[in-house]
N, CA, C and O atoms as a GROMACS GRO file, in nm:
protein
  576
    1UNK      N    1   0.085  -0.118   0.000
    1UNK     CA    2   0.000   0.000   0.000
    1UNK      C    3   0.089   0.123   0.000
    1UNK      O    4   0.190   0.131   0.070
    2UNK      N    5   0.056   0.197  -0.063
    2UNK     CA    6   0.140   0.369  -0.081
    2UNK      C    7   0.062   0.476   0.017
    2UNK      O    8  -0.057   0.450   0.035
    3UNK      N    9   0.093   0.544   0.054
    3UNK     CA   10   0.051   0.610   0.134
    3UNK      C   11   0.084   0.766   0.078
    3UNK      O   12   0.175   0.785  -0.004
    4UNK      N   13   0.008   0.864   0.127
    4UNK     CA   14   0.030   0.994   0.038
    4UNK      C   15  -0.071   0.986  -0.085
    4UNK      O   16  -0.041   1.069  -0.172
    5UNK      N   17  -0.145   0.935  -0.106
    5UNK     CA   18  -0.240   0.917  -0.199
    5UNK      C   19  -0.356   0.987  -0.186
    5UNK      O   20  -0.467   0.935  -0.168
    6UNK      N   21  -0.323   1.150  -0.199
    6UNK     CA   22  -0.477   1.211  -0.143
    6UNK      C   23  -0.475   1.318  -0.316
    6UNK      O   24  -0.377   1.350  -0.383
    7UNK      N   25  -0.626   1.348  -0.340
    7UNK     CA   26  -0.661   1.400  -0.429
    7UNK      C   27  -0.645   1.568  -0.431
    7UNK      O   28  -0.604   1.619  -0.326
    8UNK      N   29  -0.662   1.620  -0.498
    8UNK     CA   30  -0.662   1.770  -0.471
    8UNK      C   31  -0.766   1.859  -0.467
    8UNK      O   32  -0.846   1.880  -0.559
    9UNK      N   33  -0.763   1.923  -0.335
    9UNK     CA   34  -0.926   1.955  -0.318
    9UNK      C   35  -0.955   2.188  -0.350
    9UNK      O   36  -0.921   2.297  -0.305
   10UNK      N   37  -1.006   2.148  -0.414
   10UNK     CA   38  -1.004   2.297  -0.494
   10UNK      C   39  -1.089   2.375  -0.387
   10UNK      O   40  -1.035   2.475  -0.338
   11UNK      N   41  -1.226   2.339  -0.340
   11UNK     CA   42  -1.337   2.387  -0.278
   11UNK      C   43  -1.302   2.352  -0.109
   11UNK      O   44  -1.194   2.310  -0.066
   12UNK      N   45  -1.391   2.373  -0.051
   12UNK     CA   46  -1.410   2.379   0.122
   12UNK      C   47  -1.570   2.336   0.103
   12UNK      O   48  -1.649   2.412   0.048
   13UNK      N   49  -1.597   2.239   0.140
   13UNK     CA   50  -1.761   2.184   0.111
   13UNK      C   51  -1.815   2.223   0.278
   13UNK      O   52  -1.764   2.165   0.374
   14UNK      N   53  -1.913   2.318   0.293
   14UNK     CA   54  -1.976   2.343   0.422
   14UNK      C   55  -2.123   2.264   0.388
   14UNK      O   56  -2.214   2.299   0.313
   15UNK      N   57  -2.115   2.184   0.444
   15UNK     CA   58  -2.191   2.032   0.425
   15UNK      C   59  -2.341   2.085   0.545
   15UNK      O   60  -2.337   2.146   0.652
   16UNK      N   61  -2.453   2.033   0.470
   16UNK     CA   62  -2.590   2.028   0.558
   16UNK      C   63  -2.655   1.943   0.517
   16UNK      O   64  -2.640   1.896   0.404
   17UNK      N   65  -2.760   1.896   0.618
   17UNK     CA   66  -2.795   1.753   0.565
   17UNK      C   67  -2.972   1.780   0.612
   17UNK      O   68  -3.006   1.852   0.706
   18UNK      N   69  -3.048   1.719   0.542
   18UNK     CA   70  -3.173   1.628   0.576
   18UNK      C   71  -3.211   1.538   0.643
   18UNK      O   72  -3.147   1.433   0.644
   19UNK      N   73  -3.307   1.551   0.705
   19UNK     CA   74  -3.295   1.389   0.789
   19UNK      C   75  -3.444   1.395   0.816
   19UNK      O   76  -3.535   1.464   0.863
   20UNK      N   77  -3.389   1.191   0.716
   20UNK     CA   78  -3.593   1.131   0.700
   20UNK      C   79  -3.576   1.059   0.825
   20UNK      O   80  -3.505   1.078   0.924
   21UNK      N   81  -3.680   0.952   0.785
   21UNK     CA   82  -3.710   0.825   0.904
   21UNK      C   83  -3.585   0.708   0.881
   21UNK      O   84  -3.570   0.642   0.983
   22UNK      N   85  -3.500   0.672   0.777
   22UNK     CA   86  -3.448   0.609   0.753
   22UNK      C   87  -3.304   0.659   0.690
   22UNK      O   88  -3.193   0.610   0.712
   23UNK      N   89  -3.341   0.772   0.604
   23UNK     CA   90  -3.222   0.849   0.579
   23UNK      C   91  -3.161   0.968   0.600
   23UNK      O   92  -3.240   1.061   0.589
   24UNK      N   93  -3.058   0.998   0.623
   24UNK     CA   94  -2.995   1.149   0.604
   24UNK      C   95  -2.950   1.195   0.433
   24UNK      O   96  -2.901   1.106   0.363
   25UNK      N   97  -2.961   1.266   0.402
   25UNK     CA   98  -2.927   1.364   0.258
   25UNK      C   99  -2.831   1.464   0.264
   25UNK      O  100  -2.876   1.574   0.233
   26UNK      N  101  -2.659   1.462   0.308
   26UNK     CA  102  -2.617   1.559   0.244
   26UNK      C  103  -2.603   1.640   0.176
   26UNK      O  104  -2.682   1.593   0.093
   27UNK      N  105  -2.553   1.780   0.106
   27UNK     CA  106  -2.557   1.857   0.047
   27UNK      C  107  -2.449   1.933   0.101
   27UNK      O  108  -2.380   1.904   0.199
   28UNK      N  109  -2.438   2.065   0.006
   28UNK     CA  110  -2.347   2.170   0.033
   28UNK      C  111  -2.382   2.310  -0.069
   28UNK      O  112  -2.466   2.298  -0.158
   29UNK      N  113  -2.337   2.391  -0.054
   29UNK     CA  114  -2.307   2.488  -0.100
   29UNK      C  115  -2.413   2.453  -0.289
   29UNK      O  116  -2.387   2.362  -0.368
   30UNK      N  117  -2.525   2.560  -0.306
   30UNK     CA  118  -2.566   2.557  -0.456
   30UNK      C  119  -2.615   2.421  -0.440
   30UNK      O  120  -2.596   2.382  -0.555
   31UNK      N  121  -2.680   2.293  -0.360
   31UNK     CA  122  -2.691   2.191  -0.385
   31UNK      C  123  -2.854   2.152  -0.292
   31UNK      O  124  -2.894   2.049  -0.238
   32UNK      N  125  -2.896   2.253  -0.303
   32UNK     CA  126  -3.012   2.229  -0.181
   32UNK      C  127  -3.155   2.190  -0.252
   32UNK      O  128  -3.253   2.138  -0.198
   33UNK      N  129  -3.134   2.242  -0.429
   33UNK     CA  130  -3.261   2.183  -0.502
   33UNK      C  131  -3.232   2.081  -0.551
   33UNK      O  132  -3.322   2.033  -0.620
   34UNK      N  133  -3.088   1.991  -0.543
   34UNK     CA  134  -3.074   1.870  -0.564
   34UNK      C  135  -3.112   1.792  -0.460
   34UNK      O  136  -3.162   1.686  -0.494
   35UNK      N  137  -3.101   1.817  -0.315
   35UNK     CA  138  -3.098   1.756  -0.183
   35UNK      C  139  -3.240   1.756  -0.221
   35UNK      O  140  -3.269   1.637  -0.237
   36UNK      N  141  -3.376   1.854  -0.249
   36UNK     CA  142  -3.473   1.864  -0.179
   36UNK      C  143  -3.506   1.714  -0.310
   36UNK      O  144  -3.580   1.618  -0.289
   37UNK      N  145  -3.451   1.732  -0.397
   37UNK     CA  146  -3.523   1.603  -0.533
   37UNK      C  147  -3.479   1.473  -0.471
   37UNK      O  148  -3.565   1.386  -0.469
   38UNK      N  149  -3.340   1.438  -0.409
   38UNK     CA  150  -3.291   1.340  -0.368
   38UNK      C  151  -3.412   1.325  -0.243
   38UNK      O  152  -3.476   1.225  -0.275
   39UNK      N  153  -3.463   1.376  -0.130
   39UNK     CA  154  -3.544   1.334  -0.031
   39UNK      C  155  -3.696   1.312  -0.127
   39UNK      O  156  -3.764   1.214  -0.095
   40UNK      N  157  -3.738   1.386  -0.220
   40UNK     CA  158  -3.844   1.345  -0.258
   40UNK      C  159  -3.836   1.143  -0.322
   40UNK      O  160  -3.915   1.052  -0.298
   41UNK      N  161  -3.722   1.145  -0.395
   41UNK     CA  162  -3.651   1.000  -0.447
   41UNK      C  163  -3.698   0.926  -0.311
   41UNK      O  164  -3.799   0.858  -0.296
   42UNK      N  165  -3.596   0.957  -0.213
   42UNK     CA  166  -3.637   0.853  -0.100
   42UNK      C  167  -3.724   0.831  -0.064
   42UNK      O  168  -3.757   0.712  -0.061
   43UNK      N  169  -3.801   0.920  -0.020
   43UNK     CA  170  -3.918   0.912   0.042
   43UNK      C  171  -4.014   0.839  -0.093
   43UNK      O  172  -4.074   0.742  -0.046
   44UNK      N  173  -4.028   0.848  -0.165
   44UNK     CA  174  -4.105   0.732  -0.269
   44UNK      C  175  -4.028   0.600  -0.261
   44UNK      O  176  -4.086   0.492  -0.264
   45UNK      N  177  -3.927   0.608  -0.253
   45UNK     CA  178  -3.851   0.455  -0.342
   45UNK      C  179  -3.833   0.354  -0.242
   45UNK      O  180  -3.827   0.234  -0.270
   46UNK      N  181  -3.820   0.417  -0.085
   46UNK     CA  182  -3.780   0.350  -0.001
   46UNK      C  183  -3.882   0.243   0.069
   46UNK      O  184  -3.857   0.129   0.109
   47UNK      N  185  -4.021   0.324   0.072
   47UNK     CA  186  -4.158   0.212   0.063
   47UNK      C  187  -4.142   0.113  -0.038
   47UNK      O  188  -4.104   0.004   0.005
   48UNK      N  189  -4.160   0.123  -0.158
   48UNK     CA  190  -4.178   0.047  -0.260
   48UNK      C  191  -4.003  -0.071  -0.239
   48UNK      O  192  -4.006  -0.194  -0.232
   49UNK      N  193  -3.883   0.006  -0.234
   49UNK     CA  194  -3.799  -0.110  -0.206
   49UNK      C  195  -3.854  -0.175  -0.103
   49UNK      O  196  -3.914  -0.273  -0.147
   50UNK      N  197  -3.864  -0.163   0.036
   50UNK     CA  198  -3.891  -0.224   0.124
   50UNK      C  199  -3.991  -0.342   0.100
   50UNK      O  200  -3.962  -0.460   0.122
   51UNK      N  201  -4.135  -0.291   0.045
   51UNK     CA  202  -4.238  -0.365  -0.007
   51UNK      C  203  -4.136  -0.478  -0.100
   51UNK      O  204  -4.095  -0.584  -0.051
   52UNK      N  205  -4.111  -0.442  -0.213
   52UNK     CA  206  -4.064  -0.476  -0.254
   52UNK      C  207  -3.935  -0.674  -0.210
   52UNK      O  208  -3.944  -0.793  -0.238
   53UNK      N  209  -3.867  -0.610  -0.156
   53UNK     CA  210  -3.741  -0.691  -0.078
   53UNK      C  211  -3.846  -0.726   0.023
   53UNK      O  212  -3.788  -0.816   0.083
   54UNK      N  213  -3.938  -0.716   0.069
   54UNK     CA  214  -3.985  -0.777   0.213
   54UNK      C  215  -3.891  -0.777   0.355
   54UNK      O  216  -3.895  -0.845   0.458
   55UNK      N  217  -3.803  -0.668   0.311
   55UNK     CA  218  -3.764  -0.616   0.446
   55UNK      C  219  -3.761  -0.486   0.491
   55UNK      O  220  -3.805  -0.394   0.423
   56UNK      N  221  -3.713  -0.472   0.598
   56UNK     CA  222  -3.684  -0.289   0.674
   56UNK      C  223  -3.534  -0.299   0.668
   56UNK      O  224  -3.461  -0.397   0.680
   57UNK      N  225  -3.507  -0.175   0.648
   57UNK     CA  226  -3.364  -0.172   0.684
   57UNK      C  227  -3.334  -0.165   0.871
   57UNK      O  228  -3.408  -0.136   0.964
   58UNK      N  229  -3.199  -0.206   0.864
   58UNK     CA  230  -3.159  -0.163   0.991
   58UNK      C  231  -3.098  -0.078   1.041
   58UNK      O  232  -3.114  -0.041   1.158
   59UNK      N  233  -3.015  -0.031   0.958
   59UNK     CA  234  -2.968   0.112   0.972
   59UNK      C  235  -3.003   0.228   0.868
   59UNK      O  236  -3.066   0.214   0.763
   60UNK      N  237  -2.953   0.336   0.915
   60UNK     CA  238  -2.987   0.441   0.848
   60UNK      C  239  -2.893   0.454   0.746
   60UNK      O  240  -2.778   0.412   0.762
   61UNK      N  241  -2.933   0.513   0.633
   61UNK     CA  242  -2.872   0.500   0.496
   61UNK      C  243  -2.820   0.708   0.504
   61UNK      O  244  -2.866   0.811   0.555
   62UNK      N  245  -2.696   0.663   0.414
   62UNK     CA  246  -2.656   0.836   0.413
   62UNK      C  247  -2.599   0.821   0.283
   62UNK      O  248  -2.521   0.738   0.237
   63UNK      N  249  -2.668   0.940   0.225
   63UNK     CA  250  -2.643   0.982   0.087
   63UNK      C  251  -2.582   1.124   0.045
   63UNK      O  252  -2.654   1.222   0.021
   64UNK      N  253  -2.476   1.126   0.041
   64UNK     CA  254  -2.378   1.273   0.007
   64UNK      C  255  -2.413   1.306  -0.163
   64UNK      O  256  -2.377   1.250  -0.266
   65UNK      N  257  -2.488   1.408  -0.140
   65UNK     CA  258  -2.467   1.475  -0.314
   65UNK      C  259  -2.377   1.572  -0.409
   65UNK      O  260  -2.402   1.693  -0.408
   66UNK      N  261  -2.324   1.546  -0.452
   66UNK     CA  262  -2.203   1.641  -0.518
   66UNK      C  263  -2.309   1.711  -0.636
   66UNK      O  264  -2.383   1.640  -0.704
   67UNK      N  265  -2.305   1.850  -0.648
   67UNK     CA  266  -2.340   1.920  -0.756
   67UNK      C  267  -2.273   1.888  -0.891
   67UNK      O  268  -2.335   1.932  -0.988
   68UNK      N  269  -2.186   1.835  -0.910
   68UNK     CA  270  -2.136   1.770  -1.063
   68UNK      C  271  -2.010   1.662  -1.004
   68UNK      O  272  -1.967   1.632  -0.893
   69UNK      N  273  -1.980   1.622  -1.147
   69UNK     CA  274  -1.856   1.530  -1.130
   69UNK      C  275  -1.752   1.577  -1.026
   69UNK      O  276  -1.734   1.531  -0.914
   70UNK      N  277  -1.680   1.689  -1.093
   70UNK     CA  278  -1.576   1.764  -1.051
   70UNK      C  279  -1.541   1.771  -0.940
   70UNK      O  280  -1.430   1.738  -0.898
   71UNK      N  281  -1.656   1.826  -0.863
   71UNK     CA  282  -1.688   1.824  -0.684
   71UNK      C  283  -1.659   1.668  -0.613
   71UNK      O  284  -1.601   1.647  -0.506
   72UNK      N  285  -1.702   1.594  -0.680
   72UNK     CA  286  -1.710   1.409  -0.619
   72UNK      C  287  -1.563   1.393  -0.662
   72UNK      O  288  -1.500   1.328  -0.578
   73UNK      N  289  -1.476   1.439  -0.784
   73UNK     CA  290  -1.376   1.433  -0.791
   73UNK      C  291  -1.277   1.419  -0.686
   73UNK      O  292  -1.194   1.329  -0.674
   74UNK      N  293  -1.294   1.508  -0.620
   74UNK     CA  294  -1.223   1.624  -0.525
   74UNK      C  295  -1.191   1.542  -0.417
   74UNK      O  296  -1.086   1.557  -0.354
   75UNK      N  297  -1.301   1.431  -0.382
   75UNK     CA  298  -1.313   1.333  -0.250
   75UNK      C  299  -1.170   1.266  -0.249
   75UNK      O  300  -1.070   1.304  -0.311
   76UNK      N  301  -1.183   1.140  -0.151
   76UNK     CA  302  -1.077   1.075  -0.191
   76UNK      C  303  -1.172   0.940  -0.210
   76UNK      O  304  -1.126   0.826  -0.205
   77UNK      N  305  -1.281   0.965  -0.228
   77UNK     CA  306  -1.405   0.809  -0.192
   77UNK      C  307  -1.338   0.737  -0.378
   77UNK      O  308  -1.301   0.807  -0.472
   78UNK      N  309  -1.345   0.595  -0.373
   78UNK     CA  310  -1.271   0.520  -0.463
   78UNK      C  311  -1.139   0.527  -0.481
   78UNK      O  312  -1.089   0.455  -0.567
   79UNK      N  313  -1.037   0.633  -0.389
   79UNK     CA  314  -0.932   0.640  -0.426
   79UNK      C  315  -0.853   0.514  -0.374
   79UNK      O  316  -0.874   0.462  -0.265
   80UNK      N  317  -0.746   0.468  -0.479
   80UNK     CA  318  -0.694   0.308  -0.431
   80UNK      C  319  -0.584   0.309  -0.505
   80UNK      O  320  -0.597   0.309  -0.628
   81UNK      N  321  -0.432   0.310  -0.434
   81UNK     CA  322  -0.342   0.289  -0.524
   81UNK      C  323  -0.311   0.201  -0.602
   81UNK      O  324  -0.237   0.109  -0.570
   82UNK      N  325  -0.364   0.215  -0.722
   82UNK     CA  326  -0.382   0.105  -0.764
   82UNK      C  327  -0.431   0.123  -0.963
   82UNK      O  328  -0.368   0.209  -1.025
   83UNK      N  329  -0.507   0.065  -1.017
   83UNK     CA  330  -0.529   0.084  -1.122
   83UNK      C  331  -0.717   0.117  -1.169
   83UNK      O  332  -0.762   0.210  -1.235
   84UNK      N  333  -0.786   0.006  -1.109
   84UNK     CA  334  -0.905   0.008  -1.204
   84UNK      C  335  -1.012   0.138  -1.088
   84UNK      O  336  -1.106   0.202  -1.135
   85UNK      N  337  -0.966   0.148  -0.937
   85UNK     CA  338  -1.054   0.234  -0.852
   85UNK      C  339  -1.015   0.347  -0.891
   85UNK      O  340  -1.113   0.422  -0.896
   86UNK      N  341  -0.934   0.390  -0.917
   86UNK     CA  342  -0.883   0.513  -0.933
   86UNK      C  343  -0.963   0.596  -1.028
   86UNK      O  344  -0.967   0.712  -0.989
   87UNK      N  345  -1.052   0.570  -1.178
   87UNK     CA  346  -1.122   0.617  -1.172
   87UNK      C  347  -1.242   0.646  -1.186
   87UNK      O  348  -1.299   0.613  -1.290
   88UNK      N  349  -1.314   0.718  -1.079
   88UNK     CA  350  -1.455   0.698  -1.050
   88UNK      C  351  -1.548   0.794  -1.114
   88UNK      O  352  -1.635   0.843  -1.042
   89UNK      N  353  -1.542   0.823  -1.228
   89UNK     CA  354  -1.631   0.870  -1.360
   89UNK      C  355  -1.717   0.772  -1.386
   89UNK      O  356  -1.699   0.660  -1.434
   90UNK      N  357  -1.862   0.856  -1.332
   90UNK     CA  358  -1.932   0.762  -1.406
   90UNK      C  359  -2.005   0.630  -1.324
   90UNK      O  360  -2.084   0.542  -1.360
   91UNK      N  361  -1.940   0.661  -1.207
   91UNK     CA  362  -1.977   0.543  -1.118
   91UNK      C  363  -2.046   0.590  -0.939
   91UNK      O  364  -1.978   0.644  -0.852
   92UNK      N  365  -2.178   0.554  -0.929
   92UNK     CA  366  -2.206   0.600  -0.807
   92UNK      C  367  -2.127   0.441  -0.690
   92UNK      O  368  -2.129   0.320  -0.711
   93UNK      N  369  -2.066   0.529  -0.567
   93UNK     CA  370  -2.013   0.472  -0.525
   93UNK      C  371  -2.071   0.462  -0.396
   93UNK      O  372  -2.108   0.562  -0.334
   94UNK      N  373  -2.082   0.299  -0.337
   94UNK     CA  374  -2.157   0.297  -0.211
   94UNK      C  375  -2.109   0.202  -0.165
   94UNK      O  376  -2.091   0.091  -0.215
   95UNK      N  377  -2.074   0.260  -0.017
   95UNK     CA  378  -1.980   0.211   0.068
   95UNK      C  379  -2.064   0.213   0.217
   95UNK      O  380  -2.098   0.310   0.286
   96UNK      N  381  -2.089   0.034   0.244
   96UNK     CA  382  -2.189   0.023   0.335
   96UNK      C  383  -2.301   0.083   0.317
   96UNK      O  384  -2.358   0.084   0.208
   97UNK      N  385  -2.368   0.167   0.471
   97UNK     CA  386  -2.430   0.253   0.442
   97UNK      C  387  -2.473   0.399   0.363
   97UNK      O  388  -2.582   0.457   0.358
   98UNK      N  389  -2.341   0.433   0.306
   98UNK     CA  390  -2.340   0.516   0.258
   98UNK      C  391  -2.321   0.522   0.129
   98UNK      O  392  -2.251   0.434   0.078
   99UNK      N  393  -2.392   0.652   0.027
   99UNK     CA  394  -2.374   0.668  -0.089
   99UNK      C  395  -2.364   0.799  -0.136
   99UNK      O  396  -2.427   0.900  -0.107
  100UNK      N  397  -2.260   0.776  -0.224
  100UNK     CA  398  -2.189   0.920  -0.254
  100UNK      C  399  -2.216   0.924  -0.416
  100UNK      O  400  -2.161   0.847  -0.495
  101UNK      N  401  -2.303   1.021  -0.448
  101UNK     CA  402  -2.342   1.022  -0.599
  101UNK      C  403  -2.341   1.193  -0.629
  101UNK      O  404  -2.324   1.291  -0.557
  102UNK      N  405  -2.363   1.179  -0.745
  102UNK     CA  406  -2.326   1.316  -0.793
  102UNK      C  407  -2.439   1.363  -0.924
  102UNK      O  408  -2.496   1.274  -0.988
  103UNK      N  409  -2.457   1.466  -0.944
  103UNK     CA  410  -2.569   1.539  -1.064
  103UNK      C  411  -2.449   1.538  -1.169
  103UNK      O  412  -2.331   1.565  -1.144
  104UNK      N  413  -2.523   1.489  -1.335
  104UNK     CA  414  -2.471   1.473  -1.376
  104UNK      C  415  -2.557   1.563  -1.538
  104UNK      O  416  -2.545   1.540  -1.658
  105UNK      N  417  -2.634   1.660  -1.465
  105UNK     CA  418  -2.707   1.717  -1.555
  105UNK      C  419  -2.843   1.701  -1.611
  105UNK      O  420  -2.919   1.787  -1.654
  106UNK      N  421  -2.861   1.535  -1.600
  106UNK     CA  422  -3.006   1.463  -1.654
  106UNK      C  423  -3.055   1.436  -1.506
  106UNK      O  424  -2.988   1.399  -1.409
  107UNK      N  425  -3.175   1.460  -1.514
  107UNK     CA  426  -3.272   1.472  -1.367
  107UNK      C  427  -3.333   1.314  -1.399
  107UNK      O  428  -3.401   1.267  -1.308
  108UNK      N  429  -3.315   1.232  -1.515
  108UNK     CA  430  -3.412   1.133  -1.483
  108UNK      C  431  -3.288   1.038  -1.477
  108UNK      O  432  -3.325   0.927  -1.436
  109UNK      N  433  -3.145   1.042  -1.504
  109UNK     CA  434  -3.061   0.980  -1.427
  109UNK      C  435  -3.008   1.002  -1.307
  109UNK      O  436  -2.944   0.907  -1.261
  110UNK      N  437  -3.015   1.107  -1.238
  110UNK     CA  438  -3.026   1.121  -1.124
  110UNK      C  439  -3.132   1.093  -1.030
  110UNK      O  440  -3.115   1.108  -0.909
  111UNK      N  441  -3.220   1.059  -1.072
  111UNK     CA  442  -3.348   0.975  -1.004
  111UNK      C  443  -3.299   0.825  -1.036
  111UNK      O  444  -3.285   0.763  -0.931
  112UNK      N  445  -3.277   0.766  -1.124
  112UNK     CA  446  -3.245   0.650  -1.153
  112UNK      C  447  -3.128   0.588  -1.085
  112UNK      O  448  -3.127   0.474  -1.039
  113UNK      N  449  -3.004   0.693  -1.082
  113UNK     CA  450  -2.897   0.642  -0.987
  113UNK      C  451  -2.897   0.607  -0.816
  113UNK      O  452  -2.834   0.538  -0.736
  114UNK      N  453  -3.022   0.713  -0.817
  114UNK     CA  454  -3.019   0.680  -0.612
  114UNK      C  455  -3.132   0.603  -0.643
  114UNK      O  456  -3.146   0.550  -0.533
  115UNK      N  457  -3.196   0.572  -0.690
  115UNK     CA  458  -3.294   0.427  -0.716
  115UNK      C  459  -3.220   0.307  -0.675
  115UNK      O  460  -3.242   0.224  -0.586
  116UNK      N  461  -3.124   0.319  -0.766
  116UNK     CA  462  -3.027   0.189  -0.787
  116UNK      C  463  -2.918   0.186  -0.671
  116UNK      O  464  -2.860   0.079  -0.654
  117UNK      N  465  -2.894   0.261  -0.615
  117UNK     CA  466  -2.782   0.276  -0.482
  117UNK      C  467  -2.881   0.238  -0.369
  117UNK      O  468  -2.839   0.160  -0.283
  118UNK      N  469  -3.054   0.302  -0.356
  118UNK     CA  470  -3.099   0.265  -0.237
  118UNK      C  471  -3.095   0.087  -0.238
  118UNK      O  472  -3.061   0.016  -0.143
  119UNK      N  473  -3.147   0.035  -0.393
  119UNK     CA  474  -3.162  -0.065  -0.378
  119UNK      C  475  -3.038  -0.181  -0.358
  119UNK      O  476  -3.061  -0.294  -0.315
  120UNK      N  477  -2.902  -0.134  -0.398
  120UNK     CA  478  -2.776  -0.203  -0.364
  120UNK      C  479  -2.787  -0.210  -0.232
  120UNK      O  480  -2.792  -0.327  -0.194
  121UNK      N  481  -2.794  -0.109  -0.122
  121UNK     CA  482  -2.757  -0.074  -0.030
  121UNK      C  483  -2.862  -0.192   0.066
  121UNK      O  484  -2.821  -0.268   0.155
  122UNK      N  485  -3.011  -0.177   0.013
  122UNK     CA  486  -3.100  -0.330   0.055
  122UNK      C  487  -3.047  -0.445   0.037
  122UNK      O  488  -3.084  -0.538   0.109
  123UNK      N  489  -2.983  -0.458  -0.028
  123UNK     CA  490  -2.943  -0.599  -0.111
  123UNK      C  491  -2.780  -0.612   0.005
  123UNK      O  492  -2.780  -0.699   0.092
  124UNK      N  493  -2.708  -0.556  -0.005
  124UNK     CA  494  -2.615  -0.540   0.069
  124UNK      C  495  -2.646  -0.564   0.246
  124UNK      O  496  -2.606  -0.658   0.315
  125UNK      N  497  -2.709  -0.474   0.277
  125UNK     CA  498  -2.768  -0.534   0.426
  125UNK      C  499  -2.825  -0.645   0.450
  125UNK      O  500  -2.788  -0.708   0.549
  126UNK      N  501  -2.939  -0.702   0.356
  126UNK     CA  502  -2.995  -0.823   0.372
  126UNK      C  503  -2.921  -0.937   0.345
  126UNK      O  504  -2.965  -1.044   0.385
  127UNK      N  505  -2.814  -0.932   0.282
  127UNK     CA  506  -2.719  -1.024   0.235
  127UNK      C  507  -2.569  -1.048   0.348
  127UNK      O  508  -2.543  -1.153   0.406
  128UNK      N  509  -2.481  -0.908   0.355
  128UNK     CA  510  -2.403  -0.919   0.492
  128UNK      C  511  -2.416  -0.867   0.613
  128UNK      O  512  -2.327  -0.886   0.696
  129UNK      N  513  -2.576  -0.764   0.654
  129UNK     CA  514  -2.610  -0.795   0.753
  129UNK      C  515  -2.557  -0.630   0.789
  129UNK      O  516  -2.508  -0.562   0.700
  130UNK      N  517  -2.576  -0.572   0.946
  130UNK     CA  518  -2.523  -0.455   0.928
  130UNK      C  519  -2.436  -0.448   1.019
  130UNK      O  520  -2.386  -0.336   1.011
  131UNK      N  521  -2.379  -0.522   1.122
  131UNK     CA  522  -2.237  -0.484   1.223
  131UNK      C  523  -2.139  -0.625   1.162
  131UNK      O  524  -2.155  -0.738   1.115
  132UNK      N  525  -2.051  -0.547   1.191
  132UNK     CA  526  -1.890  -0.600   1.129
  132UNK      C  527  -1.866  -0.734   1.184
  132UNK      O  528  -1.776  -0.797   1.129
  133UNK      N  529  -1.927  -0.789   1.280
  133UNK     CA  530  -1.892  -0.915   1.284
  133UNK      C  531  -1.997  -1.006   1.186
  133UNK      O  532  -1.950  -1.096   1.116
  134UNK      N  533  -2.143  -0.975   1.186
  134UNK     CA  534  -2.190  -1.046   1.075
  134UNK      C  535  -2.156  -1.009   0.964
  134UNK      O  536  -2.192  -1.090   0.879
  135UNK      N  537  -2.080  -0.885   0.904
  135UNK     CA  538  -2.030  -0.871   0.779
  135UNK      C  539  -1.941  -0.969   0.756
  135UNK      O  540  -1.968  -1.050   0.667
  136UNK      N  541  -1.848  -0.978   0.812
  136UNK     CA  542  -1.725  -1.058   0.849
  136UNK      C  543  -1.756  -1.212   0.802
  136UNK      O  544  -1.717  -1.266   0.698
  137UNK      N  545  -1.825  -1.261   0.894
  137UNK     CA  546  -1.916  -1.410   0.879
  137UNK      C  547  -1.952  -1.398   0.755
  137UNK      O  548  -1.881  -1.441   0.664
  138UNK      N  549  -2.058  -1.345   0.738
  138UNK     CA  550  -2.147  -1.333   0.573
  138UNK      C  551  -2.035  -1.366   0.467
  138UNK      O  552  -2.005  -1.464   0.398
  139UNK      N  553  -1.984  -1.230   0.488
  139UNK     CA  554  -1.900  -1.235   0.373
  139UNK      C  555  -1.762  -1.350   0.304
  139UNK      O  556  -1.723  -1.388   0.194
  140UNK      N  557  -1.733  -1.368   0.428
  140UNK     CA  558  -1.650  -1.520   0.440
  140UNK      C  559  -1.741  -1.661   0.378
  140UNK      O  560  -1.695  -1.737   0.292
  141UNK      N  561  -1.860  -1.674   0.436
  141UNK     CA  562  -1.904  -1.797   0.364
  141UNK      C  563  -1.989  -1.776   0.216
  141UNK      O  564  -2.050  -1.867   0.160
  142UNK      N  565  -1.980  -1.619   0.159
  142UNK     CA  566  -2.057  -1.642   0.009
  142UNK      C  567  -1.895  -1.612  -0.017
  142UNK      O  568  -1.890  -1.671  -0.125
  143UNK      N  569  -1.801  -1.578  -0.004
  143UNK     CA  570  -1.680  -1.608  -0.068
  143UNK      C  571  -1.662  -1.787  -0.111
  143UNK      O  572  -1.631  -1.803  -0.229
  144UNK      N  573  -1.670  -1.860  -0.064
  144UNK     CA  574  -1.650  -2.013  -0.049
  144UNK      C  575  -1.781  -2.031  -0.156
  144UNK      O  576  -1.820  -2.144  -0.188
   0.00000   0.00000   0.00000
């Protein structure tokens, strides 16, 4: 592993968030009529997943929104010394509970992408579970 592997951060993100029954909604700076579309997303999608999967979640889900690529750039989230993480164009990235996605100009792919992250993020809990020792377990015996 290399160490010193940090990105270059142009902005200062003064971060505010939303908070549903199940999720929080980051935002920042110019990003508050994306936040208010992202809580309308949840608040529809998260019944229907649930219905859906026939479960509840167990923890609370957190979703950081970047106003364009550039901004999500800036993170160090996917950074991996390495070759294929490095770069994250193009890719909403969700890590555990959390999901870090970004506006990418089209409002009906940005509805479509936190669609698809709430529903990883179901699929992910119901599958390794949500504290680190049943991750641990889980994940060890669908490896085998």
């Amino acid at each position: 592993m290399n160490f010193g592997k940090n990105r270059i951060q142009y902005n200062n993100f003064v971060w505010q968030y939303y908070r549903l029954s199940k999720v929080d909604i980051y935002f920042y700076q110019n990003g508050e009529a994306l936040a208010q579309e992202a809580v309308t997303v949840a608040q529809k999608k998260l019944p229907e997943l649930a219905y859906f999967f026939q479960y509840d979640l167990q923890q609370r889900i957190i979703v950081l929104v970047y106003n364009k690529l550039t901004d999500f750039r800036q993170s160090n989230i996917g950074l991996v010394s390495g070759n294929l993480q490095y770069n994250i164009g193009g890719v909403t990235q969700i890590i555990g509970n959390k999901i870090f996605i970004y506006y990418d100009g089209n409002r009906q792919h940005f509805e479509a992408e936190i669609t698809k992250s709430l529903a990883q993020v179901f699929i992910n809990e119901m599958v390794y579970g949500t504290d680190f020792k049943t991750r641990l377990a889980n994940s060890t015996l669908i490896a085998f």
